[in-house]
Every structure is written in structure tokens, then in C-alpha cells.
DRENKOLNU-62159 format. One record per atom (N, C-alpha, C): residue number from 1; residue in one letter; atom name; x, y negated, z. Coordinates in steps of 0.001 Angstrom, whole numbers, plus 500000, padded with zeros to 6 digits. Atoms other than C-alpha are relative to their C-alpha. Layout:
N
+-----+------+------+--------+--------+--------+
!  nr ! rest ! atom !      x !      y !      z !
+-----+------+------+--------+--------+--------+
! NUM !    A !   CA !      X !      Y !      Z !
...
+-----+------+------+--------+--------+--------+
end
This chain:
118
+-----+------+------+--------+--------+--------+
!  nr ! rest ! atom !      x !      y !      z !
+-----+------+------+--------+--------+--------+
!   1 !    X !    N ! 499787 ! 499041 ! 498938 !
!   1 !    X !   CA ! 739239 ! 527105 ! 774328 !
!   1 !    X !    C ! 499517 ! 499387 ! 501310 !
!   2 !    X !    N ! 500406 ! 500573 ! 499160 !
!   2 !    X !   CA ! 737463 ! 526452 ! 777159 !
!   2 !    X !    C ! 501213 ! 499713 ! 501171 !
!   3 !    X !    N ! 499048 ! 500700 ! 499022 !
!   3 !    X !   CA ! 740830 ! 525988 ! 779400 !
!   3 !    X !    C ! 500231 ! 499073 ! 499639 !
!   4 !    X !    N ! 499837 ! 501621 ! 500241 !
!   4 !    X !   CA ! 741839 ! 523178 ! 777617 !
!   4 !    X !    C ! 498670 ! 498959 ! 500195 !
!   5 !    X !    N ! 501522 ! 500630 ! 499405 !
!   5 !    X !   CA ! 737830 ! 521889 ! 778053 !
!   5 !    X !    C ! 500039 ! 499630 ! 501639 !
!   6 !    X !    N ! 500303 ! 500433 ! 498732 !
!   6 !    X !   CA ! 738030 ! 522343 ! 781780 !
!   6 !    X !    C ! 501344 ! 499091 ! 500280 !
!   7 !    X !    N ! 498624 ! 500812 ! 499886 !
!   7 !    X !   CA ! 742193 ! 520553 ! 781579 !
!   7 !    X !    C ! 499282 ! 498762 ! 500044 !
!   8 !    X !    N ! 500597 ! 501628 ! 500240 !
!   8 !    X !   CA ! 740126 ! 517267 ! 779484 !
!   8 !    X !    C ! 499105 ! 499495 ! 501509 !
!   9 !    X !    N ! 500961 ! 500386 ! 499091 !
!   9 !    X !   CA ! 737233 ! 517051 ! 781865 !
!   9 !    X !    C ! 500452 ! 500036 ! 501555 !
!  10 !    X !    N ! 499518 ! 500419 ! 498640 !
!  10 !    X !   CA ! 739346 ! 517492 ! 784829 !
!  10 !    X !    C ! 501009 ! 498687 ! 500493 !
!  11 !    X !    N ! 499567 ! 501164 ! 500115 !
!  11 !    X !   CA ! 741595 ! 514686 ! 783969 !
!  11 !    X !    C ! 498916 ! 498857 ! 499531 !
!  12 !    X !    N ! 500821 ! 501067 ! 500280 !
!  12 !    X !   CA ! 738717 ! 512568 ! 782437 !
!  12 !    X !    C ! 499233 ! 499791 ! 501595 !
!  13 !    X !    N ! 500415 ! 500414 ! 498975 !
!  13 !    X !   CA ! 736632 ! 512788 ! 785413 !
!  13 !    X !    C ! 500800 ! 499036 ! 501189 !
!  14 !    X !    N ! 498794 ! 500924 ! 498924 !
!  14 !    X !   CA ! 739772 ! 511465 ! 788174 !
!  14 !    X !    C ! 500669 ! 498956 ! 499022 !
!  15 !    X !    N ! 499923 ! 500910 ! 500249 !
!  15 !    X !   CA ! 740566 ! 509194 ! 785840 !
!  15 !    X !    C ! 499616 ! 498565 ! 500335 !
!  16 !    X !    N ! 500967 ! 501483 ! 499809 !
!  16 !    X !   CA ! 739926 ! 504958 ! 785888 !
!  16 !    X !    C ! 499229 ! 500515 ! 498696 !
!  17 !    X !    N ! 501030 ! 500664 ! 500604 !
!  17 !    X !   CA ! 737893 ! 505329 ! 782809 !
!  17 !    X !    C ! 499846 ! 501492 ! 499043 !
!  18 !    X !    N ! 499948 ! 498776 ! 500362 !
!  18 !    X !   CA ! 736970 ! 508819 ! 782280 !
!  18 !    X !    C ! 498970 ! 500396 ! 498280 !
!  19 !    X !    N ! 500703 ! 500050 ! 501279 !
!  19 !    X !   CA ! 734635 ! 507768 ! 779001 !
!  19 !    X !    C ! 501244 ! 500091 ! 498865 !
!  20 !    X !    N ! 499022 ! 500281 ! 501100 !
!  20 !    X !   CA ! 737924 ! 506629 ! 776952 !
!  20 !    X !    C ! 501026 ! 501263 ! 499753 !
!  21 !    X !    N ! 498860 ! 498995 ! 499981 !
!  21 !    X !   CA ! 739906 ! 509617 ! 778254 !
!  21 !    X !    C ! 499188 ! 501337 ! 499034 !
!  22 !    X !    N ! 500294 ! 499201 ! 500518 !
!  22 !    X !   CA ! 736822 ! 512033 ! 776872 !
!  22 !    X !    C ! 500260 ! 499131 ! 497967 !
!  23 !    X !    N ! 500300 ! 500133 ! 501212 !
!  23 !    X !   CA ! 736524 ! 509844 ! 773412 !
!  23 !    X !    C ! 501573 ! 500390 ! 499814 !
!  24 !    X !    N ! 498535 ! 499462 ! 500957 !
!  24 !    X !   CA ! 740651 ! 510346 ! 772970 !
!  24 !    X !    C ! 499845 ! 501316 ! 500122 !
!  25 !    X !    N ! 500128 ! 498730 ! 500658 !
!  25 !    X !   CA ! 740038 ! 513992 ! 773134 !
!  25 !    X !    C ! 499272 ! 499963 ! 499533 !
!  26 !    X !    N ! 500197 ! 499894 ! 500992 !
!  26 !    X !   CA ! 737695 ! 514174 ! 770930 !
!  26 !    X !    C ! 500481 ! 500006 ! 498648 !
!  27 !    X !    N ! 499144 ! 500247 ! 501230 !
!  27 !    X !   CA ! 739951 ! 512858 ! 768464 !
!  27 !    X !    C ! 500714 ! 500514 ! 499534 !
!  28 !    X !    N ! 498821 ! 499189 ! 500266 !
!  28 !    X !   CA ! 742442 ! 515204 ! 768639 !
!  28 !    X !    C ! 499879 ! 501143 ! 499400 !
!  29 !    X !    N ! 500185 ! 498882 ! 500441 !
!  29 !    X !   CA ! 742511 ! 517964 ! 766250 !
!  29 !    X !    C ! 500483 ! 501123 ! 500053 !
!  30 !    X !    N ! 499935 ! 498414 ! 499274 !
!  30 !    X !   CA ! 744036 ! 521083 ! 768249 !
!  30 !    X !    C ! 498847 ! 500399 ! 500438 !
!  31 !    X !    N ! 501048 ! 499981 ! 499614 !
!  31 !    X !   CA ! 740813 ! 520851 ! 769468 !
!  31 !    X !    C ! 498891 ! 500997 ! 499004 !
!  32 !    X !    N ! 500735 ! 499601 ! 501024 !
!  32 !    X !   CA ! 737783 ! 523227 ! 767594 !
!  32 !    X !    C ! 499184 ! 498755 ! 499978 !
!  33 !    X !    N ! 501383 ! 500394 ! 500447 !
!  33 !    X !   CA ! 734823 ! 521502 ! 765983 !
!  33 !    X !    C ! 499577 ! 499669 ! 501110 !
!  34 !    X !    N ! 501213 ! 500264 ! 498844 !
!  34 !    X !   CA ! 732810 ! 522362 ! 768485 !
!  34 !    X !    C ! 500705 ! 499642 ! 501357 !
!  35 !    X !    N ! 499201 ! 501350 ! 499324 !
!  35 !    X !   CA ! 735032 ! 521045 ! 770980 !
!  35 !    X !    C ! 499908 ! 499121 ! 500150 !
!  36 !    X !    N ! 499905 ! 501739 ! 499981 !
!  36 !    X !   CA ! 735192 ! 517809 ! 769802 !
!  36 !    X !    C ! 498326 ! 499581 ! 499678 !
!  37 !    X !    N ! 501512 ! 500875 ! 500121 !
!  37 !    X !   CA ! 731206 ! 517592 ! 769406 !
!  37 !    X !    C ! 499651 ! 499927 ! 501300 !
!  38 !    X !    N ! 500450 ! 499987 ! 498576 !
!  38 !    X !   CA ! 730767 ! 518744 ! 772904 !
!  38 !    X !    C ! 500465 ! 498953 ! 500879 !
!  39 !    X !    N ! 499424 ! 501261 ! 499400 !
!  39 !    X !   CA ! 733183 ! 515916 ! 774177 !
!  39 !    X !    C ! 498960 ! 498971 ! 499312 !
!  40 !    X !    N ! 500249 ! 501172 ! 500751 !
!  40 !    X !   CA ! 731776 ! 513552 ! 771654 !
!  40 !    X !    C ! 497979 ! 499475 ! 500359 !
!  41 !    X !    N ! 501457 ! 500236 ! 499476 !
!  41 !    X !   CA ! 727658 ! 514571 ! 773033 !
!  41 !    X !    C ! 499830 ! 499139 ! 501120 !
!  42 !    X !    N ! 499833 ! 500678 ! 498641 !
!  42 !    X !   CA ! 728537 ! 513673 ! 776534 !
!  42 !    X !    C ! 499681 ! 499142 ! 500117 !
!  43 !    X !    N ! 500365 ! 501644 ! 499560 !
!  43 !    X !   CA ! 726483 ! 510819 ! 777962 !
!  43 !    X !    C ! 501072 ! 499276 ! 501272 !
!  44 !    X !    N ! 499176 ! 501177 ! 499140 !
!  44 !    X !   CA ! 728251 ! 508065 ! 778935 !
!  44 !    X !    C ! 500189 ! 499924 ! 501468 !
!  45 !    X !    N ! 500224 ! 499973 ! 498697 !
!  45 !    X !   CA ! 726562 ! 507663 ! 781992 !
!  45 !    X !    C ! 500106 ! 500800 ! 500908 !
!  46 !    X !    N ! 499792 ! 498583 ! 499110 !
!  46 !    X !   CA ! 726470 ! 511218 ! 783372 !
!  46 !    X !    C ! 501363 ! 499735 ! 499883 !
!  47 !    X !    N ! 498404 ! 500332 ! 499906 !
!  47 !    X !   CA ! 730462 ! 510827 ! 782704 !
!  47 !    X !    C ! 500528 ! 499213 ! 501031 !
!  48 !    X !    N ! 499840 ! 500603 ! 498629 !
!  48 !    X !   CA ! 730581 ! 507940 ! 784712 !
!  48 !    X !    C ! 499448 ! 500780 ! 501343 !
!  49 !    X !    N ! 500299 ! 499704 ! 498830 !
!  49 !    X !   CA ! 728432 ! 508981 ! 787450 !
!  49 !    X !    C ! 500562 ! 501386 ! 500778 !
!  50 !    X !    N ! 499089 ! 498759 ! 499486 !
!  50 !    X !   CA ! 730366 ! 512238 ! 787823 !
!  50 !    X !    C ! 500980 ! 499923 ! 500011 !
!  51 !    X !    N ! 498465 ! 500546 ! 500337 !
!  51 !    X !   CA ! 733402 ! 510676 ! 787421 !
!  51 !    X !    C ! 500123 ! 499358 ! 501572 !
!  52 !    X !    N ! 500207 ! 500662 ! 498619 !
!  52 !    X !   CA ! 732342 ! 508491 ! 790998 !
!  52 !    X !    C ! 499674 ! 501206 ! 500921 !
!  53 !    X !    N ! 500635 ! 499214 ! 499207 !
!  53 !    X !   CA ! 730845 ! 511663 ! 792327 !
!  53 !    X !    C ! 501048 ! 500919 ! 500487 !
!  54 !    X !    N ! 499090 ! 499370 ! 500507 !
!  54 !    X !   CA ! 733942 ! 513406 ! 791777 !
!  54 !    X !    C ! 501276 ! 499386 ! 501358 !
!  55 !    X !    N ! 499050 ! 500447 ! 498972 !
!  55 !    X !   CA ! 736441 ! 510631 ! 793615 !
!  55 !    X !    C ! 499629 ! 499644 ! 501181 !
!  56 !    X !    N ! 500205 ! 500124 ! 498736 !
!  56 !    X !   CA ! 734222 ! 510405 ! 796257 !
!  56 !    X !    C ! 500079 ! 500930 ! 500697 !
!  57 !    X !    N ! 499946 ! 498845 ! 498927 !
!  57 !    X !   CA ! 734482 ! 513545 ! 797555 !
!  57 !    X !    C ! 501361 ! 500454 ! 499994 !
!  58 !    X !    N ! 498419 ! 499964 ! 499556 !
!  58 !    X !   CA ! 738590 ! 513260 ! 797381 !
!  58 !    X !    C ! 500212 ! 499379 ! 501027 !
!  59 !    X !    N ! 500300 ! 501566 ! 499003 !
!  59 !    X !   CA ! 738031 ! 509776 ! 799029 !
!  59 !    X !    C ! 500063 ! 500609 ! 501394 !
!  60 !    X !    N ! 500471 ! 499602 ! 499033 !
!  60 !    X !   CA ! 736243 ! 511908 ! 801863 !
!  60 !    X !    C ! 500900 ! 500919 ! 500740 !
!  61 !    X !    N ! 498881 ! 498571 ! 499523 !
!  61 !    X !   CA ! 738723 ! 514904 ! 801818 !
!  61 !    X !    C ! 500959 ! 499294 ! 500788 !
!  62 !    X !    N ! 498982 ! 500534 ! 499375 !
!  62 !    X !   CA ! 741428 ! 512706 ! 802526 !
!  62 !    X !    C ! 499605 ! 499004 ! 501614 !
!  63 !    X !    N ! 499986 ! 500505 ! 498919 !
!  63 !    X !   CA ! 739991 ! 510495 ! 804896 !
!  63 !    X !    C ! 499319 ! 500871 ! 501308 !
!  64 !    X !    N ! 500259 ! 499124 ! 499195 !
!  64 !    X !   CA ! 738607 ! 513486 ! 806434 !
!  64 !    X !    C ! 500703 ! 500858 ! 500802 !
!  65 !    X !    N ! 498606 ! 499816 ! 499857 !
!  65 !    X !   CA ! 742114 ! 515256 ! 806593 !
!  65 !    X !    C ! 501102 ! 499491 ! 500558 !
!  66 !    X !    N ! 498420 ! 500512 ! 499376 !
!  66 !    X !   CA ! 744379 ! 512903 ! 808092 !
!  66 !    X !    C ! 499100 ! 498410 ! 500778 !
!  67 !    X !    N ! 500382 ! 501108 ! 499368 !
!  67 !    X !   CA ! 743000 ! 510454 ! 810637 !
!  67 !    X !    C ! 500665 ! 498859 ! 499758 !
!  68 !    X !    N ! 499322 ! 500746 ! 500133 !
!  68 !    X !   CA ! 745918 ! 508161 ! 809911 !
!  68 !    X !    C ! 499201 ! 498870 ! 498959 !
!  69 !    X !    N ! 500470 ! 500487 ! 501233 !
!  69 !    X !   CA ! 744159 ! 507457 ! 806490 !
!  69 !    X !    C ! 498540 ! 499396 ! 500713 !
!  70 !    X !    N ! 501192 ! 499888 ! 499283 !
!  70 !    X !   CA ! 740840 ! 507560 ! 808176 !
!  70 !    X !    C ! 499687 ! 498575 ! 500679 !
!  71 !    X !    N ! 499921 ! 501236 ! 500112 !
!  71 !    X !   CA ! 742034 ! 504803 ! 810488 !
!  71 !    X !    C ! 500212 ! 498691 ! 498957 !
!  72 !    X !    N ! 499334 ! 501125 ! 500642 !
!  72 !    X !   CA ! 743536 ! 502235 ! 808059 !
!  72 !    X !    C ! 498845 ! 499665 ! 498567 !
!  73 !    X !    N ! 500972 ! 500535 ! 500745 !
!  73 !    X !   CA ! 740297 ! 502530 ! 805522 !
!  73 !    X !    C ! 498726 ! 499465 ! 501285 !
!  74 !    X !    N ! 500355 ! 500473 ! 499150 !
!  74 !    X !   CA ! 738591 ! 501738 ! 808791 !
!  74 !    X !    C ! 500094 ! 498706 ! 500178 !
!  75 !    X !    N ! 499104 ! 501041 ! 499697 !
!  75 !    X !   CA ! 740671 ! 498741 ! 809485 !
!  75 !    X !    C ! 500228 ! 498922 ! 499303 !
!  76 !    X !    N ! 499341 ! 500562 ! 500774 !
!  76 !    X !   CA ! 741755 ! 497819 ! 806256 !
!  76 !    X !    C ! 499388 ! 500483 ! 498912 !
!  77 !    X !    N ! 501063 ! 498618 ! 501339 !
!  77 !    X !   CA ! 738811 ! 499401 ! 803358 !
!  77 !    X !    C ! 501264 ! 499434 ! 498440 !
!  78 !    X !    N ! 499472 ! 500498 ! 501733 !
!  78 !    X !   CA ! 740791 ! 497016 ! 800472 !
!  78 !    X !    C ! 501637 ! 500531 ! 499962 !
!  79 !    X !    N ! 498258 ! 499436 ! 500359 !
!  79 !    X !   CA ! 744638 ! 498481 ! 801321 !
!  79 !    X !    C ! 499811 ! 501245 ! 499768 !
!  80 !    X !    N ! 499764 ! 499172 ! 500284 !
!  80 !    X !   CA ! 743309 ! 501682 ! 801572 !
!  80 !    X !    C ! 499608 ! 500431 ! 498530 !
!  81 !    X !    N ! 500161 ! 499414 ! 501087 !
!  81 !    X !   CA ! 741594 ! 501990 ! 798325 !
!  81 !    X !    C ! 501176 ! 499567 ! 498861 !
!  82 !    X !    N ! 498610 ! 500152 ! 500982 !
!  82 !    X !   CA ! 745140 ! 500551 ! 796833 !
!  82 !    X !    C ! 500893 ! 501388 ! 499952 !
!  83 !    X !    N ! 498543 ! 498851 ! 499865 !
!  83 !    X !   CA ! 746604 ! 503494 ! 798311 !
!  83 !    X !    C ! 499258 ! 501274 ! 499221 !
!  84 !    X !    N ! 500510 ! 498932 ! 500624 !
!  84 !    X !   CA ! 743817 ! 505959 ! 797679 !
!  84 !    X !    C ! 500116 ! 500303 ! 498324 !
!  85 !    X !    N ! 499861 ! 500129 ! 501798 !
!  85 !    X !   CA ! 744032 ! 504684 ! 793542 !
!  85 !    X !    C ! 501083 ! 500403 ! 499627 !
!  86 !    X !    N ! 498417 ! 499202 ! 500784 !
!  86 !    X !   CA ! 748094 ! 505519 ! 793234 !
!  86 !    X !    C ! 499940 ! 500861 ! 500675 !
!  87 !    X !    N ! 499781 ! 498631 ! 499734 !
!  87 !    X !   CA ! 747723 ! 508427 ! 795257 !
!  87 !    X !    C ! 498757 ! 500709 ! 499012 !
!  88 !    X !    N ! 501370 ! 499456 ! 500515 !
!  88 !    X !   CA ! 744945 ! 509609 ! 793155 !
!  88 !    X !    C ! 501213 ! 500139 ! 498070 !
!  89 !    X !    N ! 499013 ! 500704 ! 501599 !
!  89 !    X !   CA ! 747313 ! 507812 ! 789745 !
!  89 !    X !    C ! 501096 ! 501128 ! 500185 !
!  90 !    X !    N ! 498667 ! 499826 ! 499850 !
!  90 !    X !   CA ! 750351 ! 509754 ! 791272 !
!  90 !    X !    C ! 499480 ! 502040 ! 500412 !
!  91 !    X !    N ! 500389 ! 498492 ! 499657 !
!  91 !    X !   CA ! 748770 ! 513348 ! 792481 !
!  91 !    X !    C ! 499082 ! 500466 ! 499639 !
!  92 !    X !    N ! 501155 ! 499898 ! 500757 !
!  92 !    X !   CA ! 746626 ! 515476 ! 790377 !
!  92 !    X !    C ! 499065 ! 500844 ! 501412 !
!  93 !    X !    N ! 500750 ! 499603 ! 499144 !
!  93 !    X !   CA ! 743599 ! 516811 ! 792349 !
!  93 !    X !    C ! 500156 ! 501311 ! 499566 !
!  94 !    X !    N ! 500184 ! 498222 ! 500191 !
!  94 !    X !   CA ! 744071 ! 520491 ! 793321 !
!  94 !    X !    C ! 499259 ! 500669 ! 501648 !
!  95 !    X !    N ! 500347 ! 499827 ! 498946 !
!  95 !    X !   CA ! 743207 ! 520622 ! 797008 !
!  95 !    X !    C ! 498100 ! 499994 ! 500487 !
!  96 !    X !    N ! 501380 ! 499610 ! 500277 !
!  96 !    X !   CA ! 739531 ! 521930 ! 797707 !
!  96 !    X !    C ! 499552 ! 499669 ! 501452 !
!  97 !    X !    N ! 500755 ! 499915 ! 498809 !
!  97 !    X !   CA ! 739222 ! 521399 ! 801762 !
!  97 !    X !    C ! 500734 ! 498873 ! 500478 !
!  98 !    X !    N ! 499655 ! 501245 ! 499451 !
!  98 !    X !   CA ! 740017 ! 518190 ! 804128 !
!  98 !    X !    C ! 501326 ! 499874 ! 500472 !
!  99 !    X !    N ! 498661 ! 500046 ! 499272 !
!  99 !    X !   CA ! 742909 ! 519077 ! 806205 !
!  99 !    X !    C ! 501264 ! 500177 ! 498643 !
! 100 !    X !    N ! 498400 ! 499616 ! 501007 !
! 100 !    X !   CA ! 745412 ! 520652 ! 802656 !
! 100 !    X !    C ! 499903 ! 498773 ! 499328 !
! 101 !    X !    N ! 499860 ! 501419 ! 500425 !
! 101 !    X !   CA ! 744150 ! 517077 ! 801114 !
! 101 !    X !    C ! 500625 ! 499221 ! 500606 !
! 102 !    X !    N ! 499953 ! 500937 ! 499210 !
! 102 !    X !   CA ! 744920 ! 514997 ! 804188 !
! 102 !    X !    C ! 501760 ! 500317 ! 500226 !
! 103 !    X !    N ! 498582 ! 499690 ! 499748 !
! 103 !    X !   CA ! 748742 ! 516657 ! 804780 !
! 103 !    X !    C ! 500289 ! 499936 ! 498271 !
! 104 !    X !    N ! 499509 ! 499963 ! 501778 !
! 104 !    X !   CA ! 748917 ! 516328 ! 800777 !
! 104 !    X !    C ! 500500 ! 498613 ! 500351 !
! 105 !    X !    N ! 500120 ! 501137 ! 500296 !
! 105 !    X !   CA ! 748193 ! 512592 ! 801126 !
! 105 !    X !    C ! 500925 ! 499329 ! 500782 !
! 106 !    X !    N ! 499085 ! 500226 ! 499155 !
! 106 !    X !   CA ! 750176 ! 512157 ! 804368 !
! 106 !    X !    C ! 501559 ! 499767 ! 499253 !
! 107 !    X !    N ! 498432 ! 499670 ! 500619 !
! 107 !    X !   CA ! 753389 ! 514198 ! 802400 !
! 107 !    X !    C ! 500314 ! 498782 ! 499167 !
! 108 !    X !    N ! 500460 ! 501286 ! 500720 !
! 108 !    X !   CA ! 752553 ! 511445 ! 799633 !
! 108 !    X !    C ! 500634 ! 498702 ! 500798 !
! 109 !    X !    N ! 500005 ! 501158 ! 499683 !
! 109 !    X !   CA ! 752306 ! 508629 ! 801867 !
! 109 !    X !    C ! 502080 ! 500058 ! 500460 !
! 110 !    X !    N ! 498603 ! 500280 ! 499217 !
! 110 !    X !   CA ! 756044 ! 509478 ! 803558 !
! 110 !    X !    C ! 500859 ! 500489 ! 498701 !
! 111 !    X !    N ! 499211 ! 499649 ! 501040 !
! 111 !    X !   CA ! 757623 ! 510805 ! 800278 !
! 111 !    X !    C ! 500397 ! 498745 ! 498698 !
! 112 !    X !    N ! 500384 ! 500689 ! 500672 !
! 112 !    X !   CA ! 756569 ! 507588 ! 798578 !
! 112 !    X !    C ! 500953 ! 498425 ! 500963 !
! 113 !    X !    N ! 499295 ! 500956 ! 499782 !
! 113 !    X !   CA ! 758104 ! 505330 ! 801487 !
! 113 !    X !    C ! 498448 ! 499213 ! 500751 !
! 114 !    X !    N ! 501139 ! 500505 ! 499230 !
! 114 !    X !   CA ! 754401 ! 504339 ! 802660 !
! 114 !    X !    C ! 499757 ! 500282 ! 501197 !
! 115 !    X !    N ! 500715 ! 499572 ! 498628 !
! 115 !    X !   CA ! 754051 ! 506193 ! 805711 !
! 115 !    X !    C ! 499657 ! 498925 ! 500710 !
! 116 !    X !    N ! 500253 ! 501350 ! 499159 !
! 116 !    X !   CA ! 754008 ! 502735 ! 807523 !
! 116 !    X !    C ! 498879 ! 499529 ! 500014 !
! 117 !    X !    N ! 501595 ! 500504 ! 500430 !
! 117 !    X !   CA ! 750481 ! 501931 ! 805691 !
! 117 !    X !    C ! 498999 ! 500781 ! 500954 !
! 118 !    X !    N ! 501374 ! 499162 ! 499405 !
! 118 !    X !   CA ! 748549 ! 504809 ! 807803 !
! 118 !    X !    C ! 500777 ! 500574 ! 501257 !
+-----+------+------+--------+--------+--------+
end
């Protein structure tokens, strides 16, 4: 069913290792046939590289969205991509424009006890 197709590939892509996340679906047999060949065609590489293409333009949302963030990958590029990775680990991507990312990531940062970081 292609909803569950766009579910895999939306979690494989924001994933760390969005190759392993498509080969375990494949494996799974709720899945049709053709399902699991279409996961299983998928080049590697296009996976990866859309997988980077993918968290960079969250990366952007957020630091585009909330100056706070903005500053402190400025400042600090190696704390923020600690923060950007569990906020990324901890919130699934649903937000499509800079500012509903950046008050996402904010809510995040003070709900989490971080606000202090940005």
C-alpha cells in the first residue's frame, strides 16, 4: 500500500542509516511482493544522498526558524549538530516552513530542559 511505502521511506530517509532501515523493511512480510522488491531495487547511494538532502533542509528550517538555534550553530557548529541529531532522534519531521520548525525546535529545546543551549 503505498501509505505504508511513503511511512518506510519517510522514516528511512531522517534516519542515521536510512539503507538498513529500507533493507529491514524489505524483510517484513505485511509488506506485498512488490513492495519488498521496490525497497530491495533502491540504490544505495541515491538513499544516502537523499537521505542528506532530506536533513539538510530540516537543518535549514530550523536554523532558519529560530535565531536562537541559528546563533549557537554559529558559535558552536559541533553542540548544535548534538542537538539538531536528538531533536531530529526525538521529533518526527512534519513541519514544511521555517518559522512552525523553529517554534517546534524551540518547544523541544525548553520541554526537554535545553533551552539554555540556544
Amino acid at each position: 500500500m503505498l501509505a505504508d511505502l511513503q511511512r518506510i521511506l519517510s522514516a528511512a530517509l531522517y534516519s542515521e542509516d536510512p539503507c538498513a532501515v529500507l533493507r529491514s523493511a524489505a524483510a517484513d512480510p505485511h509488506l506485498s511482493a512488490e513492495d519488498r522488491a521496490y525497497l530491495t531495487a533502491m540504490s544505495a547511494d541515491g538513499v544516502r544522498i537523499a537521505s542528506l538532502l532530506v536533513k539538510k533542509l530540516r537543518f535549514q528550517r530550523i536554523t532558519g526558524g529560530d535565531a536562537g538555534a541559528k546563533a549557537l550553530f554559529d558559535s558552536d557548529p559541533a553542540a548544535f549538530v548534538l542537538l539538531f541529531r536528538q531533536y531530529a532522534a526525538d521529533i518526527p519531521a512534519s513541519e514544511m516552513f521555517p518559522d512552525a520548525e523553529g517554534r517546534r525546535f524551540r518547544k523541544w529545546l525548553n520541554d526537554t530542559g535545553r533551552h539554555h543551549a540556544c
